[in-house]
C-alpha positions in Angstrom: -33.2 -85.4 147.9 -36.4 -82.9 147.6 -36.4 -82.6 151.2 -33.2 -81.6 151.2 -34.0 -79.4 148.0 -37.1 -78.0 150.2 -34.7 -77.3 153.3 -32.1 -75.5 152.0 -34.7 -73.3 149.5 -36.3 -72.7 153.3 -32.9 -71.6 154.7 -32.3 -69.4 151.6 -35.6 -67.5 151.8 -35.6 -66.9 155.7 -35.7 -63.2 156.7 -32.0 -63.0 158.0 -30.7 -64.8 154.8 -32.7 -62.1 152.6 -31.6 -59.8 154.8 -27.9 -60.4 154.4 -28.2 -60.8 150.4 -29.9 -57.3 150.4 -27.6 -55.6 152.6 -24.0 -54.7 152.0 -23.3 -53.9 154.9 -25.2 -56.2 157.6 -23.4 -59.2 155.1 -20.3 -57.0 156.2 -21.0 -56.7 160.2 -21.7 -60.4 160.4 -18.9 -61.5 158.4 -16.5 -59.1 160.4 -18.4 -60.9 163.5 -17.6 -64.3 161.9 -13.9 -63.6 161.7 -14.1 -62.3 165.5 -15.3 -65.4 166.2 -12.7 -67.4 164.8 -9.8 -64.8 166.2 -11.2 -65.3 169.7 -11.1 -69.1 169.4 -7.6 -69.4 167.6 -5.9 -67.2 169.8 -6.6 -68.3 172.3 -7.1 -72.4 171.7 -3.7 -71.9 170.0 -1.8 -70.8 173.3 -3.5 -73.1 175.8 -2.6 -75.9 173.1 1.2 -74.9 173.4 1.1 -74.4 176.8 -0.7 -77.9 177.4 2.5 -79.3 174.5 5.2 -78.0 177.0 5.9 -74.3 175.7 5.0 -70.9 177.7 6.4 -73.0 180.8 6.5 -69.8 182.7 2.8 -69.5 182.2 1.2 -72.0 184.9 -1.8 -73.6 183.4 -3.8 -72.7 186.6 -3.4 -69.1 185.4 -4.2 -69.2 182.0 -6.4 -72.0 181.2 -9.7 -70.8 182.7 -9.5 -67.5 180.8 -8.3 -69.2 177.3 -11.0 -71.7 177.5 -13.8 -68.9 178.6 -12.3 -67.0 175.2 -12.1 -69.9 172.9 -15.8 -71.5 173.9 -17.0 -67.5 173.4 -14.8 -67.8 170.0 -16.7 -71.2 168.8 -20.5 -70.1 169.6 -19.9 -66.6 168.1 -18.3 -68.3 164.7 -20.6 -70.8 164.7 -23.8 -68.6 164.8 -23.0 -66.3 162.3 -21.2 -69.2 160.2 -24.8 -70.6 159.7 -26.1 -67.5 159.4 -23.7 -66.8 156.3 -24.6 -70.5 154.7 -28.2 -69.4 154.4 -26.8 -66.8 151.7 -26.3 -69.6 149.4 -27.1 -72.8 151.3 -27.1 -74.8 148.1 -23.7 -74.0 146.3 -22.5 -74.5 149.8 -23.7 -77.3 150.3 -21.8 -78.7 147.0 -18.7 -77.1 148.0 -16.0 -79.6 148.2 -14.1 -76.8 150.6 -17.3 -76.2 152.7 -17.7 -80.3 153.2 -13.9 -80.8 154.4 -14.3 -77.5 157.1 -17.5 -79.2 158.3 -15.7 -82.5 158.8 -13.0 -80.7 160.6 -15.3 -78.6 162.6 -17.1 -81.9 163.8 -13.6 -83.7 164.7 -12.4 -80.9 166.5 -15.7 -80.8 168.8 -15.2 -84.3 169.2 -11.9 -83.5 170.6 -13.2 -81.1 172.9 -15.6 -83.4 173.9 -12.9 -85.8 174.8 -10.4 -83.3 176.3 -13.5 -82.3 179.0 -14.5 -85.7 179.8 -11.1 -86.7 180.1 -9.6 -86.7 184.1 -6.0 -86.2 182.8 -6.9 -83.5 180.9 -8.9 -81.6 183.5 -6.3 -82.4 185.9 -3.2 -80.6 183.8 -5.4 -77.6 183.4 -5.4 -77.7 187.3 -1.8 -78.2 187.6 -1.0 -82.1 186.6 1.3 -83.9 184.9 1.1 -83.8 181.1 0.6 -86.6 179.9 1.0 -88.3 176.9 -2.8 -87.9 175.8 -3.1 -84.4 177.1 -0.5 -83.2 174.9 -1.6 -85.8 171.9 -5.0 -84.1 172.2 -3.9 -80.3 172.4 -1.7 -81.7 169.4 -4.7 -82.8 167.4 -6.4 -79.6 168.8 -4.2 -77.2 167.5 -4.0 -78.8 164.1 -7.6 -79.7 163.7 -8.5 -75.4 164.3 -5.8 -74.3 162.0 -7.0 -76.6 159.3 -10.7 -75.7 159.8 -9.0 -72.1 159.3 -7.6 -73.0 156.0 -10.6 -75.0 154.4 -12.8 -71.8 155.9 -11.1 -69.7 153.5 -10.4 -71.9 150.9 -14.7 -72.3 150.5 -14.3 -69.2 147.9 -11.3 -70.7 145.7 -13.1 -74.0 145.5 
């Protein structure tokens, strides 16, 4: 437990953590940057997940998959950087945030399910024009929820 103590007292005292606690504003830019983030990746996660669940059917998935999934990976590294940049503020009442725990459980499931939607032939061959398959649409399924929920406990961290 003291070298967790000692780690997130380190977090807390690095120069962009002071930095952010002193500053109004830059707390402001990279929260606004934050939000970005996460606006790049729902948007567009959210319509490549209905497309891939059998709505937009004008859409091809040739045509709008590759630029969706560009956006969206953009949207993830962007929130995540500058989501851990925002837990240095207070790394320790974050860390014993029941809100905070739950978003990142839901942040590491949803990764998973990335991880499994890329590796996956079926899913790589819808985005190329294949049949949806059961799976596929199961996974854009558990993709769409999985975002929207990390959305939720994200801003439920300052009720909790």
């Amino acid at each position: 437990m003291e070298d967790t103590g000692s780690l997130l007292a380190a977090l807390g005292g690095w120069p962009g953590a002071r930095w952010l606690r002193a500053s109004w504003i830059a707390y402001l830019l990279v929260n606004a940057a934050h939000i970005l983030g996460v606006s790049l990746l729902l948007g567009s996660i959210l319509v490549l997940d209905l497309r891939l669940l059998g709505g937009l059917r004008k859409v091809p998935l040739v045509v709008i998959a590759p630029l969706h999934a560009r956006v969206a990976a953009i949207g993830v590294g962007l929130a995540v950087v500058t989501g851990l940049w925002l837990f240095t503020v207070r790394p320790a009442e974050y860390v014993d945030n029941s809100a905070f725990l739950i978003k990142l459980a839901l942040l590491g499931a949803a990764l998973m399910n990335v991880t499994i939607q890329h590796v996956n032939p079926a899913y790589r061959g819808a985005l190329a024009g294949g049949p949806l398959t059961v799976g596929v649409r199961a996974s854009a399924a558990a993709s769409a929820l999985l975002w929207l929920a990390i959305l939720v406990a994200g801003r439920w961290i300052g009720f909790a």
